[in-house]
C-alpha positions as a printed Julia matrix, in Angstrom:
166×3 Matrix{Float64}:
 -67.51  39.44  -43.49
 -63.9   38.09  -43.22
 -65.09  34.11  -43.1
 -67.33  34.7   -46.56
 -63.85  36.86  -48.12
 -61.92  33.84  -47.5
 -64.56  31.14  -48.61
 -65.27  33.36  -51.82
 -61.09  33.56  -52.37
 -60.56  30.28  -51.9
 -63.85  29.22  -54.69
 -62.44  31.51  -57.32
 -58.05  30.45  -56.58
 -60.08  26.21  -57.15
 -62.08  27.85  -60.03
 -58.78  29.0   -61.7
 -56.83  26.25  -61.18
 -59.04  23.76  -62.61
 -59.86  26.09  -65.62
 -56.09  25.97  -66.23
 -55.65  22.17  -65.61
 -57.89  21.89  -68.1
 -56.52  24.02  -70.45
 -53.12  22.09  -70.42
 -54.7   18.92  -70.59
 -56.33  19.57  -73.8
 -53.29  21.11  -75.29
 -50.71  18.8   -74.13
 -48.09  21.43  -73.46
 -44.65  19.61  -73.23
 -44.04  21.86  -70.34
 -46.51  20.43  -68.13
 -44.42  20.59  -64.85
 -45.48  20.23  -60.64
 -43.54  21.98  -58.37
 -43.08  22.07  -54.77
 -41.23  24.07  -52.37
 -40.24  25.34  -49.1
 -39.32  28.86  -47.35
 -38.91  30.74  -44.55
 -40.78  33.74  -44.26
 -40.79  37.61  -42.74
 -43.92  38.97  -42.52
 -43.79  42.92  -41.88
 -47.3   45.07  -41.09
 -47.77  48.23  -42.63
 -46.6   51.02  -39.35
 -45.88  47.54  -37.13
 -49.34  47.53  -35.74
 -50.75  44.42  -34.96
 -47.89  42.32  -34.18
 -45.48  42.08  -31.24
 -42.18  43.09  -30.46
 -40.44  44.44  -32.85
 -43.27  44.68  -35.3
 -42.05  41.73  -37.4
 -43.05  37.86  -37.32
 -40.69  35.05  -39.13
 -41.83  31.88  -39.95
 -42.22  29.04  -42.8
 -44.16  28.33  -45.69
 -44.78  25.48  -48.08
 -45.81  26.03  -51.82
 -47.46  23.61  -54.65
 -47.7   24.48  -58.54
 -48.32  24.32  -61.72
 -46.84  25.46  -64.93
 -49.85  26.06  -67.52
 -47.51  27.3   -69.96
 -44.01  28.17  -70.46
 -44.5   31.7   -68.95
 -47.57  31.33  -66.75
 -48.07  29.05  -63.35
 -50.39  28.55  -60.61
 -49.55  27.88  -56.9
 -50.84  27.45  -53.47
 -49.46  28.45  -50.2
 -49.75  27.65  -46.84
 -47.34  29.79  -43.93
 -47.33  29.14  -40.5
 -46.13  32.01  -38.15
 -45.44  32.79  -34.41
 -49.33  33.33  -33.7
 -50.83  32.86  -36.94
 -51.52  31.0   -40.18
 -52.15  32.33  -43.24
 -53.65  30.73  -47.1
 -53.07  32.24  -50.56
 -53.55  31.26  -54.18
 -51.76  33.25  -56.93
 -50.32  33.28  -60.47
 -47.12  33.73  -61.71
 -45.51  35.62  -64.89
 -42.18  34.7   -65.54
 -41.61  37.9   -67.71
 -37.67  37.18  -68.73
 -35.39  34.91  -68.4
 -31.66  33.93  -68.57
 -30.81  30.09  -68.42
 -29.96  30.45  -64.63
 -32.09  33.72  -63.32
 -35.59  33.77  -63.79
 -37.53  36.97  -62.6
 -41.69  36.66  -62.34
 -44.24  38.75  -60.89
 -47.71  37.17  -58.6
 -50.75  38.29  -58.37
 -53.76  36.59  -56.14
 -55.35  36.19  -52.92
 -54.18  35.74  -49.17
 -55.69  35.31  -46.09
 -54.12  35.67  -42.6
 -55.94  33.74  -39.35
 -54.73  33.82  -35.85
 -54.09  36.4   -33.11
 -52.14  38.22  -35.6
 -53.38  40.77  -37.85
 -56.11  38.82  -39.21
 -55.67  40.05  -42.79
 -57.83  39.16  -46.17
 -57.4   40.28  -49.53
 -55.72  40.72  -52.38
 -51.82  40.52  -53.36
 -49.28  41.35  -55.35
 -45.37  40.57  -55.56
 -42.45  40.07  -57.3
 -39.46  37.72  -57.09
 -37.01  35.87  -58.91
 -35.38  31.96  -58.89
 -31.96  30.9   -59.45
 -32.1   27.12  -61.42
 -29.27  25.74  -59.72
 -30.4   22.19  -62.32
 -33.24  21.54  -64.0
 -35.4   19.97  -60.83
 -34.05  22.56  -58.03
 -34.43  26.14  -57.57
 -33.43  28.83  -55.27
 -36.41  31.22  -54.74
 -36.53  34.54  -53.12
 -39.63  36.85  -53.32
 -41.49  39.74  -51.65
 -45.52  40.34  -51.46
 -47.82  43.06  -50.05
 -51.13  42.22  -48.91
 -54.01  44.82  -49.21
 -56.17  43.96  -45.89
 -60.22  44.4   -46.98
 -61.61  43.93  -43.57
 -58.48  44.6   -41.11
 -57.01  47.02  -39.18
 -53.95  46.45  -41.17
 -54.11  48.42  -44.24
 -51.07  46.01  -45.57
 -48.98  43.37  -45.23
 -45.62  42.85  -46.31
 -44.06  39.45  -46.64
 -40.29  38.97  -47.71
 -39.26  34.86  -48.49
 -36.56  32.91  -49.33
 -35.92  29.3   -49.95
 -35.67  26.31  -52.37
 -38.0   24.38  -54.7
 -38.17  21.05  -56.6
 -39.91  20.76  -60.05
 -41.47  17.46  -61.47
């Protein structure tokens, strides 16, 4: 059941993406942008079941995007933790904006493999970016995870780091 959420996740976050490629392509929005980025990562399970210790896991995480429009983007993710990996796909609303501070909620898909809690489902999360120029970024952001077929009910990730638009 867990293998077919994943495959079916990862079908509709390539579905998506291309139907917003596509979009901007025929458009031409002047705000056409890549991004990528890096972070380090806290991953906290709802009642710290399922992990060791002191019921939290750190670790890093790489992220790709891309702005559709001015308020709208689409990224990938890939973290690697102590004893386990993990996939998502989500959207982003930057909802307001200073020059500087730039606040946005996510919404999408993640899926945990590993010894670790072996998590699938949906996510949600909110976070916020400091422009320190027009190319790089400080990022910080915090997600919950709601597992579909786990014995975690959720997952709680907290991130920080930096990221470089094209």
């Amino acid at each position: 059941m867990t293998a077919r959420l994943v495959v079916f996740a990862a079908l509709a976050a390539a579905c998506s993406l291309r139907l917003a490629a596509a979009e901007a392509e025929e458009e031409e929005l002047p705000f056409d942008r890549w991004y990528v980025g890096a972070a380090a990562s806290l991953t906290l399970p709802q009642g710290g079941s399922g992990c060791h210790g002191p019921h939290r896991v750190g670790g890093a995480a790489l992220r790709a995007g891309y702005y559709v429009s001015e308020f709208w983007a689409l990224e990938g993710e890939a973290a690697w933790l102590e004893d386990f990996a993990g996939l998502s796909a989500a959207a982003l609303w930057h909802w307001w904006g200073y020059e500087r501070l730039d606040p946005f909620f996510t919404v999408g898909a993640r899926g945990w493999v590993g010894r670790g809690p072996g998590q699938v489902g949906p996510k949600v999360g909110v976070g916020t970016f400091y422009h320190l120029t027009d190319n790089w970024s400080l990022r910080a952001d915090t997600d919950a995870t709601l597992g579909l077929d786990s014995r975690v009910e959720m997952l709680y990730t907290i991130s920080a780091g930096v990221q470089f638009s094209f």
